[in-house]
C-alpha positions in Angstrom: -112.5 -19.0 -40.8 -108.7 -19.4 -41.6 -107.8 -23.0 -42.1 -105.1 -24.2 -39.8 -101.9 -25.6 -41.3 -101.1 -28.5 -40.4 -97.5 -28.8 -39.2 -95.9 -32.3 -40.3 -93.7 -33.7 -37.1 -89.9 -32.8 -37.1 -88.3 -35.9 -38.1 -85.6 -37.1 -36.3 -81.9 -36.1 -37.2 -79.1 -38.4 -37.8 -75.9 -38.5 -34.6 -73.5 -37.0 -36.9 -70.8 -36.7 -33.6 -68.4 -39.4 -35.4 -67.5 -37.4 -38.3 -65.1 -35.1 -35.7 -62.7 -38.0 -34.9 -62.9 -39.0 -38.5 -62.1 -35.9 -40.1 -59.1 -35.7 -37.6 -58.4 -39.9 -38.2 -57.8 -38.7 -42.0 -55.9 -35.3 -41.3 -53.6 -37.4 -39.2 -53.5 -39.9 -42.2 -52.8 -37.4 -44.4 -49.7 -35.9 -42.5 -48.4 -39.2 -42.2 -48.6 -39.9 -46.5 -46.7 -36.5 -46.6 -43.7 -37.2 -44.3 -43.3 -40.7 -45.9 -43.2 -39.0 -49.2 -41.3 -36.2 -47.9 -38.8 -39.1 -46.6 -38.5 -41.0 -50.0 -38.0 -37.6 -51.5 -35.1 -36.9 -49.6 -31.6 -37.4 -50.4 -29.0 -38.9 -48.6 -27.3 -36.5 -47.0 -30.4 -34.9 -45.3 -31.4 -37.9 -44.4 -28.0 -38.3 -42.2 -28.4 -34.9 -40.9 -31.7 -35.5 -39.8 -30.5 -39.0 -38.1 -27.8 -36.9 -36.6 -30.2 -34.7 -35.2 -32.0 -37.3 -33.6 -28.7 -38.9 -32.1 -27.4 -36.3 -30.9 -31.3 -35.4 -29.0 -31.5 -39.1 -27.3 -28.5 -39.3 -26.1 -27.6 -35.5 -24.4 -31.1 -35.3 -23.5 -32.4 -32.4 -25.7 -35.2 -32.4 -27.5 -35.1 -32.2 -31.1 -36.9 -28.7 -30.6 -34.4 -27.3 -28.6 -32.4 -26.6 -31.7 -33.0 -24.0 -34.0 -33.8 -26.2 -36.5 -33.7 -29.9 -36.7 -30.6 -30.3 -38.8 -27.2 -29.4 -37.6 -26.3 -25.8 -39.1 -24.1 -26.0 -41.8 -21.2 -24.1 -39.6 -21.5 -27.5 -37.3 -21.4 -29.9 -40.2 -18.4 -28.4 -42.0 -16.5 -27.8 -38.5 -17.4 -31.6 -37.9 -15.5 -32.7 -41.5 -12.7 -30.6 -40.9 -12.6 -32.1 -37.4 -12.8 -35.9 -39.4 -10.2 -35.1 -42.3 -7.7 -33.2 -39.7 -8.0 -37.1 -37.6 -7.3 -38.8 -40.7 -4.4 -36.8 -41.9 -2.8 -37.2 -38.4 -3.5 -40.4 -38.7 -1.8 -41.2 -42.0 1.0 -39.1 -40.5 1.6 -41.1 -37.3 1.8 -44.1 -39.7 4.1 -42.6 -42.0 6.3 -42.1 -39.4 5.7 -45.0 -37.7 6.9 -47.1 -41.2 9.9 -43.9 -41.1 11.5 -45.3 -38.4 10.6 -49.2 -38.6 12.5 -48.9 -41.8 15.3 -47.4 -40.1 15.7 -49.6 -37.3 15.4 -52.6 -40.1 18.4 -50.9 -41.3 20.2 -50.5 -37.7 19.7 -53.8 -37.1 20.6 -55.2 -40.7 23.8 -52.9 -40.1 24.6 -54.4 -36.8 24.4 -58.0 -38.1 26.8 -57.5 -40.8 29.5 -55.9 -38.6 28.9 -58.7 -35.9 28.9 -61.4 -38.9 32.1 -59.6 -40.4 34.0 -59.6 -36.5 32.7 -63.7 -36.5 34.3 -64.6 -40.2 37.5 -62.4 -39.8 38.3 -64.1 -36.4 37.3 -68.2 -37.0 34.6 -67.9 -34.9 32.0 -69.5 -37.1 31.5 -72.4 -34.6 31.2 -71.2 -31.5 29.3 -67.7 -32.7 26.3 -66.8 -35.2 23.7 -64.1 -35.8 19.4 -64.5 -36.5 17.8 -61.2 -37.6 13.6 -61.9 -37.3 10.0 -60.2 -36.7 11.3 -59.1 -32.8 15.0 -59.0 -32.1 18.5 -59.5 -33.5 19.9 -62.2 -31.6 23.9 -63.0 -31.2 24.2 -66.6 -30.0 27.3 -67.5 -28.1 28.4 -71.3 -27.4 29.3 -71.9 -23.8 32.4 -73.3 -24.8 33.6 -69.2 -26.2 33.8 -67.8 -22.5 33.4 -70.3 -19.6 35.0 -73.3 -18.7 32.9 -76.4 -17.9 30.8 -75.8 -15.0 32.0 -72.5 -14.3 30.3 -68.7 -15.0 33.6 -66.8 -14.6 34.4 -65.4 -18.2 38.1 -66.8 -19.7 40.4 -64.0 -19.8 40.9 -64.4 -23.4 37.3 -64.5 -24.2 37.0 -60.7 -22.7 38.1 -59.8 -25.4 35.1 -60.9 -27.5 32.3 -59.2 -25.2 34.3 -55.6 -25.6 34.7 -56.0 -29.4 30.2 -56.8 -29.3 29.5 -53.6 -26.8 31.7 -51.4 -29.1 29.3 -52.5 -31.8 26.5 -52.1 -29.5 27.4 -48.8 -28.5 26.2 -47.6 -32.0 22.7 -48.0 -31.4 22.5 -47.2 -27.8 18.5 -46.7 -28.1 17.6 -50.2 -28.1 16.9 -52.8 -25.3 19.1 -55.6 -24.6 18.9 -58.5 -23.1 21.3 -61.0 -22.4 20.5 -64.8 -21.5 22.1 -68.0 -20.1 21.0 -71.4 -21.2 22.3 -74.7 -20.3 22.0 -78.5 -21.5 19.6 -80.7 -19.1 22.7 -82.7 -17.0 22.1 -82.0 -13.3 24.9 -79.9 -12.3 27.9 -81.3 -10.1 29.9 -79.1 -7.9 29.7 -77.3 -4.5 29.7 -73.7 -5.8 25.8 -74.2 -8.2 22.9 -76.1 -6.8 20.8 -76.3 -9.9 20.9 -75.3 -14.2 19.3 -72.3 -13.1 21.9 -70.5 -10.8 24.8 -71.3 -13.5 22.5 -70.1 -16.3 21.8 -66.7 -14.0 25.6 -66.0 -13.2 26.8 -67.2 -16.6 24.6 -64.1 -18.4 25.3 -61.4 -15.4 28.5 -62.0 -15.7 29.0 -61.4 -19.5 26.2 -58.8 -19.3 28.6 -56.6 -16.9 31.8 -57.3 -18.9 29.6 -55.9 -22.1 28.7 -53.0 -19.8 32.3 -52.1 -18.5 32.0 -49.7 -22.0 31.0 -46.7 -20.5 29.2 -45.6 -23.2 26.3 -47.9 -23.1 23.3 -47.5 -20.7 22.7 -50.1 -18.0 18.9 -49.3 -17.6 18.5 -50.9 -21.7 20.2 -54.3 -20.7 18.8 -56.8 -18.6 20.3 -60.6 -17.6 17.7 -63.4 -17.9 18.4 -67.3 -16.6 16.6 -69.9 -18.8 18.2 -72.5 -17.2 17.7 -76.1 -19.5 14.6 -75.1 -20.4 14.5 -73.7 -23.9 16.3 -75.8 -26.0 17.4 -75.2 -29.3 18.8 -79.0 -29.9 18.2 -82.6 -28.5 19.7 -82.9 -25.2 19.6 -86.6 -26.4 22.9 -86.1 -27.8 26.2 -84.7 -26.9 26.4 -82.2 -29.9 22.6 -81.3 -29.2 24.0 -80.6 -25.4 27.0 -78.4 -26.7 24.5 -76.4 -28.7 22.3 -75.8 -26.0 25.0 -74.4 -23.6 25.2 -70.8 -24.6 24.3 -67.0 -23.6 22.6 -64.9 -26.4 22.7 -61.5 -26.0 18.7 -59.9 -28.0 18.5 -56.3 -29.4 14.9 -55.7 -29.2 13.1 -54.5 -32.0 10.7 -51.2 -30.7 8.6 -52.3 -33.9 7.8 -55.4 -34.2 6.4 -54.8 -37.6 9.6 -53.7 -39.2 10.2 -56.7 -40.8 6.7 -56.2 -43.1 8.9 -53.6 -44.3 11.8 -55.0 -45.8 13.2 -58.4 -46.1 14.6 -60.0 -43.0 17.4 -61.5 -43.5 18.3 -64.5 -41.5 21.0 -67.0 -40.6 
């Protein structure tokens, strides 16, 4: 009689289900190693195509995918630096020309000083007239006592003389902006026809600004009449001298670049 074998019990297998999310834990792990080292590896200029890429994705709203590939083609990068150096050579041009013509209104306004310093020397006029070139304006400063009698805005018939000979100079340059201003001392005024500093000072530079503008060949839409009144002093009204100094019209040629005197010496008196 055959002898039975004798079967030993199956023994119990280990739950091996946790070496699934493992084995993907470590493939995950591994991709990551190789992007890092795919990162270091890279140079610079990929690296800023690549964070181009991603810019350009966040903020229109397309994925990274929706490219063909996830670096601008080259056609985009080298339209994008011809784009950038064409916006750099305009800009260097628009400078150049910018410090063109600042030099040239420099020498305008140098030009127009010395005739206007000539006209004051060759006609004794040293007291009562003088000329300041600076950063913003050339600036011809006339004392009251030149064209008005005290109190009074109406120009002296011999002093007419002195507002055609500075539009005739004027008229050389008729680009810039003018603008012509009437200052007086700080004594309250004293007669029926002006109730205050500031309707003498208003009349006093209207009225020289139209004699100045009876040359035909200047433009009335570059001058303009200001009143300042007593209230920008360029003395002590605490003395009489200080108060003569005061009284005055100056008539400003406006620099259109305020810069121009960065490019040559300013010369002032």
């Amino acid at each position: 009689m055959s002898k039975k074998t004798k079967h030993e019990p199956h023994e119990e297998h280990a739950d091996e289900s946790w070496l699934l999310p493992y084995a993907d834990l470590l493939t995950l792990l591994l991709a990551l190693f190789i992007v890092m080292y795919a990162m270091s590896a890279t140079d610079n200029k990929k690296f800023e195509e690549m964070s181009q890429a991603f810019n350009t994705a966040l903020s229109t709203g397309n994925g990274v995918l929706n490219f063909n590939s996830a670096m601008p083609s080259d056609k985009n990068m080298d339209k994008g630096k011809k784009d950038s150096e064409e916006n750099i050579v305009n800009s260097a041009d628009k400078q150049k020309q910018k410090n063109q013509l600042a030099k040239q209104e420099q020498e305008d306004l140098e030009k127009l000083k010395k005739q206007l310093d000539q006209y004051i020397h060759n006609n004794g006029l040293t007291n009562l007239l003088n000329t300041k070139l600076n950063q913003s304006q050339l600036t011809i400063t006339i004392s009251d006592n030149a064209l008005f009698a005290s109190g009074s805005a109406l120009v002296k018939p011999e002093s007419k003389q002195l507002a055609l000979a500075i539009s005739n100079m004027l008229q050389q340059f008729p680009t810039y902006n003018v603008v012509v201003s009437g200052h007086t001392d700080n004594m309250p005024i004293s007669n029926s026809e002006y109730a205050s500093n500031w309707d003498l000072s208003s009349d006093r530079a209207l009225h020289f600004m139209k004699i100045l503008l009876q040359n035909t060949n200047l433009d009335p839409v570059k001058f303009t009449s200001i009143a300042n009144g007593e209230y920008h002093p360029i003395a002590s009204n605490a003395t009489e001298a200080g108060r003569a100094k005061n009284r005055r019209v100056e008539v400003s040629i406006l620099r259109k670049y305020t810069d121009a005197a960065d490019q040559t010496s300013v010369k002032t008196k």
